[in-house]
Each structure stands twice: as structure tokens, then as C-alpha cells.
MIFIDO-850311 format. One record per residue: x, z, y of N, C-alpha, C in turn; residue number from 0. Coordinates in nm, 4 decimals, decimal comma. Layout:
BEGIN
     n.c1     n.c3     n.c2    ca.c1    ca.c3    ca.c2     c.c1     c.c3     c.c2   n
        X        Z        Y        X        Z        Y        X        Z        Y NUM
...
***
This chain:
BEGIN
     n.c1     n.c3     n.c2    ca.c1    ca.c3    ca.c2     c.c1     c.c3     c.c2   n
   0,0826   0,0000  -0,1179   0,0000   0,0000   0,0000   0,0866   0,0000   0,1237   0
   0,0400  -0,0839   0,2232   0,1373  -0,1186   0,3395   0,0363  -0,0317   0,4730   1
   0,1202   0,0451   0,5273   0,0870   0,1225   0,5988   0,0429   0,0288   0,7819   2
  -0,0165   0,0025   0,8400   0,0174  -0,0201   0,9693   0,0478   0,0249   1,0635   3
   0,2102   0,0045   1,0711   0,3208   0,1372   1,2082   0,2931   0,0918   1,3221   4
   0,1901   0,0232   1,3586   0,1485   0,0062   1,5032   0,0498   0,1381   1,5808   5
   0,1517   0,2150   1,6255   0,0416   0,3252   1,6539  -0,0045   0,3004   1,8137   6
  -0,1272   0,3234   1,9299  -0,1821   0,2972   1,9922  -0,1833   0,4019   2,0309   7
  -0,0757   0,4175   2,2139  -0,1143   0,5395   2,2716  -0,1050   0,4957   2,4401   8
  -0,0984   0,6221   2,4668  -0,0870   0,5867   2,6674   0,0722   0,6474   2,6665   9
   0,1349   0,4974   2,7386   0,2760   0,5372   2,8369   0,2497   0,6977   2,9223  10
   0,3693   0,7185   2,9749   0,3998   0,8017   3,0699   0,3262   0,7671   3,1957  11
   0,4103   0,6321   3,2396   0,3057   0,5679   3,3458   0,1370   0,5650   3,3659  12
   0,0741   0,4876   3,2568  -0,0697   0,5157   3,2568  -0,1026   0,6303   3,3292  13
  -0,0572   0,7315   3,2107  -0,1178   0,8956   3,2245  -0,0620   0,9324   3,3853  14
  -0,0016   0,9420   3,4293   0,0572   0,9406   3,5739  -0,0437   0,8070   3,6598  15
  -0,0680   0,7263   3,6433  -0,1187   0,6571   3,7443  -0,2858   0,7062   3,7195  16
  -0,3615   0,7293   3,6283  -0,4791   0,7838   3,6072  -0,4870   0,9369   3,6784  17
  -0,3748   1,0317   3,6393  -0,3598   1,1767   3,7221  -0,3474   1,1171   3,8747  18
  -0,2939   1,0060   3,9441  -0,3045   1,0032   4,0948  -0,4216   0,9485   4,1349  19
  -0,4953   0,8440   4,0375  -0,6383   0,8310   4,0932  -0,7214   0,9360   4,1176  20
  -0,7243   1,0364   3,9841  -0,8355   1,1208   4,0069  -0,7418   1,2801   4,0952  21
  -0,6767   1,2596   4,1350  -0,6336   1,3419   4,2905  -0,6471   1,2812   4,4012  22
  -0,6564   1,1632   4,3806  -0,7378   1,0684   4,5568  -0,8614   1,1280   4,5776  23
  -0,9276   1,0615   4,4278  -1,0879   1,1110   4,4112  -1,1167   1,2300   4,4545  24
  -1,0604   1,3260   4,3907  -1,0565   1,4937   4,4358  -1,0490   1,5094   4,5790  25
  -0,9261   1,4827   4,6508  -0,9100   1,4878   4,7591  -1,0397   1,4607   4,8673  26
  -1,1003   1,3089   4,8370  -1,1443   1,2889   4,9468  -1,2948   1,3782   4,9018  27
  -1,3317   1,4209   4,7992  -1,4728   1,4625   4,7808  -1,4137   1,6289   4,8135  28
  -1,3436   1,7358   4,7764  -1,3076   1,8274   4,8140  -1,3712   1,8931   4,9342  29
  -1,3048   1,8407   5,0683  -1,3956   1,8499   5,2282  -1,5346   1,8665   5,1960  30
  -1,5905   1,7425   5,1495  -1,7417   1,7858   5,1617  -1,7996   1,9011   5,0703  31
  -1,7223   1,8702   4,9645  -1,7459   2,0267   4,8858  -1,7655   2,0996   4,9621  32
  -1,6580   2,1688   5,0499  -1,5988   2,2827   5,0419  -1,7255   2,3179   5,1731  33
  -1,7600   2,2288   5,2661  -1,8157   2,2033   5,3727  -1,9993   2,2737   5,3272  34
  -2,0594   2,1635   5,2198  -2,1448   2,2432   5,1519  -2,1451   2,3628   5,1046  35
  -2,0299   2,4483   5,0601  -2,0484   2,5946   5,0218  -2,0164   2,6898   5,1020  36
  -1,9685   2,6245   5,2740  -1,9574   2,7638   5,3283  -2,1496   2,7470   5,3612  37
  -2,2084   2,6148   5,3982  -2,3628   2,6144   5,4172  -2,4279   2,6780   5,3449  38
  -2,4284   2,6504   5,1921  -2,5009   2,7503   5,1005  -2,4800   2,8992   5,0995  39
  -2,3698   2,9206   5,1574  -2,3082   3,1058   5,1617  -2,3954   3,0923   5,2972  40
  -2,4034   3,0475   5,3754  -2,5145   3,1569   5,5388  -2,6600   3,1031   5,4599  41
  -2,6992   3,0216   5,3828  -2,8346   3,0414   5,3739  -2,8229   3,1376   5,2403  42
  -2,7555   3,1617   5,1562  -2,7980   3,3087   5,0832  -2,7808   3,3945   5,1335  43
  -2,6777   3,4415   5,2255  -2,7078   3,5388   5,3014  -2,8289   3,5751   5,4078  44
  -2,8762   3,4588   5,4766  -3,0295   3,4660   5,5151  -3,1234   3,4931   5,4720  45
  -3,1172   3,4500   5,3089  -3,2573   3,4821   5,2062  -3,1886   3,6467   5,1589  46
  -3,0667   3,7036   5,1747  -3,0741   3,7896   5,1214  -3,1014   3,8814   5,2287  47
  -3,0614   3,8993   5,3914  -3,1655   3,9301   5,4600  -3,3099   3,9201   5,4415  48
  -3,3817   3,8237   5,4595  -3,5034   3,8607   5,4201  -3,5375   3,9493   5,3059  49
  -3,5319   3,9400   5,2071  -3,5049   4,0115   5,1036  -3,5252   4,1788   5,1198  50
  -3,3784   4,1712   5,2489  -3,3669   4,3084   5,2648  -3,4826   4,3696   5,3064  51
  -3,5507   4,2614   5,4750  -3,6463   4,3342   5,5155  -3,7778   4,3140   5,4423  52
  -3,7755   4,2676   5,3704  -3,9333   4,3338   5,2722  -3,9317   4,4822   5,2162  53
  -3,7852   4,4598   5,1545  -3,7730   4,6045   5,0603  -3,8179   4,6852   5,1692  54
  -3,7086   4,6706   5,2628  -3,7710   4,8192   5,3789  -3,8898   4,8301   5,4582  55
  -3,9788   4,7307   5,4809  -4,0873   4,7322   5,4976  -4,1626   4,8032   5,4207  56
  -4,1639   4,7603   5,2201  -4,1991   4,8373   5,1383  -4,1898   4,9816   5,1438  57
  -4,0463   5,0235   5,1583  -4,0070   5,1739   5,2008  -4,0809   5,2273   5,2807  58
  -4,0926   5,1597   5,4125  -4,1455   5,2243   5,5471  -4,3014   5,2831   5,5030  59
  -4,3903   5,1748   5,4299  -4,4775   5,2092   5,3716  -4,5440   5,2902   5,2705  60
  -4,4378   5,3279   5,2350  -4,4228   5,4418   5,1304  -4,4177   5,6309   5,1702  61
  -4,2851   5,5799   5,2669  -4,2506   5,6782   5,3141  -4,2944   5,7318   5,4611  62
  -4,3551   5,6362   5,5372  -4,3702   5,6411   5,6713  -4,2177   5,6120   5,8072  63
  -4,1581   5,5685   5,6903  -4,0519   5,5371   5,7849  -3,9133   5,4803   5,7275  64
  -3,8128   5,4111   5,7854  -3,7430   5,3007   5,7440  -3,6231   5,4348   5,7330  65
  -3,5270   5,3408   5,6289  -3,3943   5,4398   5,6117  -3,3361   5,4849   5,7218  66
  -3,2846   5,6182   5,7606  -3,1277   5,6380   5,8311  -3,0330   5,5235   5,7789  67
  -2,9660   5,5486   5,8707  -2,8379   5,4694   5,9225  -2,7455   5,5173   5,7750  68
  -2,7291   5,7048   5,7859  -2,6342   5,7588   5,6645  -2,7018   5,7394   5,4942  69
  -2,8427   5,7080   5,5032  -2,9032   5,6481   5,3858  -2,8383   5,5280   5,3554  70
  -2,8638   5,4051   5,4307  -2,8426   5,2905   5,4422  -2,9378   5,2161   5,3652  71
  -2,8628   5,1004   5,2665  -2,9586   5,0092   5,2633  -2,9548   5,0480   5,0791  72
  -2,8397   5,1384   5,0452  -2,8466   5,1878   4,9045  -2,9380   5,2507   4,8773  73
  -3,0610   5,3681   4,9503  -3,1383   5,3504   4,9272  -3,3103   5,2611   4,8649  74
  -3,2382   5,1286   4,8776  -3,3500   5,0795   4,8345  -3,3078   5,0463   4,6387  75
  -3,2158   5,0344   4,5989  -3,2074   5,0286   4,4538  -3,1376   5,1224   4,3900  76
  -3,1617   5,2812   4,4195  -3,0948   5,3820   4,4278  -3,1970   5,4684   4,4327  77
  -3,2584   5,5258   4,3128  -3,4043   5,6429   4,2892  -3,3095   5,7379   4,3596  78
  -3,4833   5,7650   4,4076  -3,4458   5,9144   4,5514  -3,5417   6,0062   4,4987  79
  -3,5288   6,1279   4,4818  -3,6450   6,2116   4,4023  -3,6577   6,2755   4,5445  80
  -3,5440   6,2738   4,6265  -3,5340   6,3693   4,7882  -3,6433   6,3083   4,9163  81
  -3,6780   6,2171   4,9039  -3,7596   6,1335   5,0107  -3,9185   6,1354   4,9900  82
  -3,9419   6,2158   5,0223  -4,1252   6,2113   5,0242  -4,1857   6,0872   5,0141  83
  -4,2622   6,0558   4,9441  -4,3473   5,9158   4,9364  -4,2392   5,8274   4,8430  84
  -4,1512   5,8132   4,8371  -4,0351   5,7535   4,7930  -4,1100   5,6788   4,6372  85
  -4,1185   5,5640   4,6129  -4,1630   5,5088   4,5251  -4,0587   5,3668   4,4664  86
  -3,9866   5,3597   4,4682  -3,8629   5,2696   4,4501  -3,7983   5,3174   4,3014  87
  -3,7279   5,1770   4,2640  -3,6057   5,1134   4,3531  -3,7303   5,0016   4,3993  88
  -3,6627   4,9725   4,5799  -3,7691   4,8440   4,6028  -3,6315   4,7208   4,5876  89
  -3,5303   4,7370   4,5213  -3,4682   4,6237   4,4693  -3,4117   4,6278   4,3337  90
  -3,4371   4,5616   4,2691  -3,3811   4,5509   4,1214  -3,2426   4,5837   4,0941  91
  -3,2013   4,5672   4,1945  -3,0039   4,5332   4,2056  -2,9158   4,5682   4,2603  92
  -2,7929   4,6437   4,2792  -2,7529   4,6624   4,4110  -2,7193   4,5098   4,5024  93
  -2,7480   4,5187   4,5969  -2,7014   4,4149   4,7087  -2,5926   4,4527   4,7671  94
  -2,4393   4,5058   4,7221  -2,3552   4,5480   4,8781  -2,3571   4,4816   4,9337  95
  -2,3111   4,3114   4,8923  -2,2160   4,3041   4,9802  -2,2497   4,1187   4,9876  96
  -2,2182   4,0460   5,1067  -2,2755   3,8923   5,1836  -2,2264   3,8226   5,0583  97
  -2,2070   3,7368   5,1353  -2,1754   3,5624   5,0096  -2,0436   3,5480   5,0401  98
  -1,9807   3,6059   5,0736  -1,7928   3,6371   5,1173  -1,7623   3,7420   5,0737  99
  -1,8397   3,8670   4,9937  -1,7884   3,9707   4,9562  -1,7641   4,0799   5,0624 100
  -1,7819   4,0766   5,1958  -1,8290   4,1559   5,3259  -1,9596   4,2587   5,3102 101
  -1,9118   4,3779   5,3319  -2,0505   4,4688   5,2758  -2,1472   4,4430   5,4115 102
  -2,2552   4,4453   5,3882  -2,3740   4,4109   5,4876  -2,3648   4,5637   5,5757 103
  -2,3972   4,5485   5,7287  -2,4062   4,6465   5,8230  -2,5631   4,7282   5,8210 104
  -2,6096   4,8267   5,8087  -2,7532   4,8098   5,8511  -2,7366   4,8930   5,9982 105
  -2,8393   4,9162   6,0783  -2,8598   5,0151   6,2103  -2,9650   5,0154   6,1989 106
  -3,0013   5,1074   6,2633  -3,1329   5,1256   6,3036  -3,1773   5,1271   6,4759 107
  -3,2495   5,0964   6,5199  -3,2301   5,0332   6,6795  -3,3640   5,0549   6,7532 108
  -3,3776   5,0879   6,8476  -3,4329   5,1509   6,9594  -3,5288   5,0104   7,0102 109
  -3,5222   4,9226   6,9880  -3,6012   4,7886   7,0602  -3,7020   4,7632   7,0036 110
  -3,7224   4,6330   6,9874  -3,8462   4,5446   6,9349  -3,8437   4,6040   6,7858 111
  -3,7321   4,6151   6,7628  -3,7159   4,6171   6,5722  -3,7154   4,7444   6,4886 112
  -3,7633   4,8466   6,4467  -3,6875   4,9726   6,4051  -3,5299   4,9416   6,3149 113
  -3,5044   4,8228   6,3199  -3,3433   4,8311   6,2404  -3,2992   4,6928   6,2506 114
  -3,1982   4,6792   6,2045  -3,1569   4,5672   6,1775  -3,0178   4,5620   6,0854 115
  -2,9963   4,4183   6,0263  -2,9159   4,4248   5,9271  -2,8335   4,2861   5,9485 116
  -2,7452   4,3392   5,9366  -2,5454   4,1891   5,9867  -2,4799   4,1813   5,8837 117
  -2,4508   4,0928   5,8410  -2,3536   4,0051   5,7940  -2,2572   3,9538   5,8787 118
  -2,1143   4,0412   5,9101  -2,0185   3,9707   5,9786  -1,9359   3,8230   5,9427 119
  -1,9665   3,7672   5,8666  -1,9883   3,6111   5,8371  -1,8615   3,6121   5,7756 120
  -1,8145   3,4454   5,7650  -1,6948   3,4846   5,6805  -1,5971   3,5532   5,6915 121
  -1,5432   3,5992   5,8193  -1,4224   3,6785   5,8348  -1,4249   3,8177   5,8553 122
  -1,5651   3,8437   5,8565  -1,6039   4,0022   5,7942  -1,5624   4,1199   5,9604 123
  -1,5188   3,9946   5,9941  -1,5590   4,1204   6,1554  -1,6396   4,0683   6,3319 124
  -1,6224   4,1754   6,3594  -1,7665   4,1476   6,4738  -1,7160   4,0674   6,5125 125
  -1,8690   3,9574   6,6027  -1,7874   3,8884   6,6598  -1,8445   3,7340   6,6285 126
  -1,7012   3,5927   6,6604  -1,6892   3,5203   6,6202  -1,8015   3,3722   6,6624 127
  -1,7276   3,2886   6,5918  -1,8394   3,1917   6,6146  -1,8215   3,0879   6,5095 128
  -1,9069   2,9728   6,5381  -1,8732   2,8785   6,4135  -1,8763   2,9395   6,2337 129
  -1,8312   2,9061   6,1679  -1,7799   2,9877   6,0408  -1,7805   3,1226   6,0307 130
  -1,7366   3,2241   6,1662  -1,7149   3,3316   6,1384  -1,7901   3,3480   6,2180 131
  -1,8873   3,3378   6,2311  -2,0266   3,3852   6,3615  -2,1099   3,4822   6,2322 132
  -2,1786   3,6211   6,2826  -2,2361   3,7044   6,2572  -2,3341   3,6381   6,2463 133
  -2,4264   3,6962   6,1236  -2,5651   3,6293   6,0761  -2,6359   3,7714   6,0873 134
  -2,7312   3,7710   6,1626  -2,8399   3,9020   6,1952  -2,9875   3,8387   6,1403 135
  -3,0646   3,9693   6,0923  -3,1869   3,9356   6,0490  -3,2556   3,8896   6,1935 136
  -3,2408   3,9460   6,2811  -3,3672   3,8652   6,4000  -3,2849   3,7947   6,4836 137
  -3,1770   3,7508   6,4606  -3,1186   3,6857   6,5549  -3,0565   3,5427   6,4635 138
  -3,1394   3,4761   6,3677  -3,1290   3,3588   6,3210  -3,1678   3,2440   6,3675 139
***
């Protein structure tokens, strides 16, 4: 039996000229990637604002009134046997922290709002604009 020693493979070259096509490819689609996921990180952080203010709405209704500041917002997926009316967790989950890994701010505030809740955006401090612009529940 006669074997056939013609074996069928890829040069060095090939494999090298196929690895620089698909790093062009990469390259030029990359940007828009990257462009789409800082967008999708401020709109989950928006829905996870909202989010927030239902839970504490829920709370407020429970309890007659929205968390302290030294509570925070761990109160809402965090059983409280200490809080009168207290009927929670009003979130399944903990939430610390934005779509950058930045723990969310809450206050509580004297105006139109009894509180409010920040996301210092991607660079995680006050401030900023563009990319690193602060995302507030009433100031979207």
C-alpha cells in the first residue's frame, strides 16, 4: 500500500497574513465597540436609578418615610427588624455599586425631592463632563 506524502497545510506566511487581516478588522470595529459600551453603562445606570427610586418609594410607604443618609440605600435589600413598618427587602439584590464599579451616592435633600441618588460616572468623582459627567436620578 502506497501511502500519499502530500500533506496539505498553511505556510507561516498565510497564517501571518490572515492574523493581520483580522487585526485591521478588529481595529477598525473596536472604536465603535468600545463607544457603544460606555452608552449602555449610563443607560444601566439610569434604569438602575429608577429602580432605586421605586424601592424607596416602596419604603417610604411602608414606613412613612425614606432612608437616612447613615441607612443608605443598603437598607432596601438588607431585612431591618429595627424600622417600624419595615416590610422589605424592596430589592432582591444588593445594588452597590454603577456600571464602572463606583458605589452609588444617596442624600437626602431639603427641595423638590426628599433624596436623591449619583452615580459619579466613569471616573467615580464629582464633577466632570462628557464620559465622566455625574448621572443623578432628577437631573437626567
Amino acid at each position: 500500500m502506497k501511502r500519499n506524502s502530500s500533506k496539505k497545510a498553511f505556510t507561516i506566511i498565510e497564517l501571518m497574513v490572515v492574523i493581520t487581516i483580522i487585526g485591521i478588522l478588529a481595529s477598525l470595529v473596536a472604536p465603535k465597540f468600545m463607544g457603544k459600551l460606555e452608552t449602555a453603562k449610563v443607560k444601566t445606570t439610569k434604569s438602575q436609578l429608577e429602580m432605586f427610586s421605586t424601592a424607596l418609594d416602596s419604603f417610604n410607604l411602608d414606613t412613612g418615610r425614606y432612608p437616612t443618609e447613615s441607612e443608605g440605600l443598603k437598607v432596601l435589600w438588607t431585612k431591618s427588624k429595627d424600622i417600624r413598618g419595615y416590610d422589605g427587602p424592596y430589592l432582591p439584590k444588593p445594588v452597590d455599586a454603577d456600571a464602572w464599579g463606583n458605589p452609588y451616592v444617596y442624600k437626602t435633600t431639603s427641595g423638590n425631592h426628599a433624596f436623591d441618588i449619583i452615580s459619579y460616572g466613569k471616573d467615580g468623582k464629582e464633577g466632570g463632563d462628557e464620559k465622566n459627567a455625574d448621572i443623578s436620578l432628577w437631573n437626567n
